[in-house]
N, C-alpha and C positions, 0 to 999 in steps of 0.2 A: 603631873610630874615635871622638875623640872630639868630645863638641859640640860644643866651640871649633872646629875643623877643617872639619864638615858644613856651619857658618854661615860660616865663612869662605871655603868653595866654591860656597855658592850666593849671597851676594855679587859673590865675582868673576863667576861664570854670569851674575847677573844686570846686573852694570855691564857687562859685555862684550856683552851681548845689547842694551840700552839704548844703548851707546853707539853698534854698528855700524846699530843704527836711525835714530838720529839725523843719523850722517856719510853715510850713503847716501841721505838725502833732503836734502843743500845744492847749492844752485845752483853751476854752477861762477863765477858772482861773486864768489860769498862764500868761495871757497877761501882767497885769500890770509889774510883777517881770521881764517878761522877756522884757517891754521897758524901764524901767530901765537902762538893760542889755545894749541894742544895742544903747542907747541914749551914755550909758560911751564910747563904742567903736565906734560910730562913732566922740565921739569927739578927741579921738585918730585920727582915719582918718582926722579930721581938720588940725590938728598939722600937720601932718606929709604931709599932700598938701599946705602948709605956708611954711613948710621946703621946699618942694620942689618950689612950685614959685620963694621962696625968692633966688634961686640958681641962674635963669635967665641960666639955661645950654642952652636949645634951646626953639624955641619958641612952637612947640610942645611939651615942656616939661611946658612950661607955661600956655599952654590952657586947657592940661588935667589938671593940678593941680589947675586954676580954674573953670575946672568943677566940680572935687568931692570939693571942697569946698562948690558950691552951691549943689551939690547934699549932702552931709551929713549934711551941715545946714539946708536944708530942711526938711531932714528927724529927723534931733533931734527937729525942733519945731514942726512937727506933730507928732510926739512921744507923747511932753509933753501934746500937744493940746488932744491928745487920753486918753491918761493917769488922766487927768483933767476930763475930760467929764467921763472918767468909771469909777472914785474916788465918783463923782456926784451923780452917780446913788446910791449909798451908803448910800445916806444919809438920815434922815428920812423927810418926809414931813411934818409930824404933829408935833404941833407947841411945843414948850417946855415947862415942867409947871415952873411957877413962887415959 
């Protein structure tokens, strides 16, 4: 394997490690600010898996850059789907006066 490859996996190990640290210790206050948050940057991650498909370098370079595309568009419509539904809860039930 080569170095490129080893630093490139203990990168992602280690933002994947960092990150589930981080999102496991928010209040659930701060949900909604923080899908917000990761809806902007995974639509960063869109882009930049569009960049990479559209390159056609190799074909494992195409599969994984269509994979996080369906993985981060997945996750920014359950974002917003979340985000909607805890907006919801907000709101008042009783009815408004005229």
């Amino acid at each position: 394997m080569s170095s490129a490859l080893i630093n490139g996996l203990f990168v992602f190990m280690l933002a994947a490690f960092i990150g589930f640290e981080v999102i496991r210790r928010v209040s659930p206050l701060l949900h909604t600010p923080l899908m917000s948050l990761t809806n902007a940057l995974d639509a960063i991650a869109v882009v930049g898996a569009i960049v990479l498909v559209g390159r056609h370098e190799s074909r494992l370079s195409f599969v994984l850059g269509m994979l996080a595309i369906i993985a981060a568009t997945s996750n920014i419509v359950g974002g917003f789907l979340i985000t909607d539904r805890m907006l919801k809860m907000f709101h008042s039930s009783r009815p408004t006066k005229p």
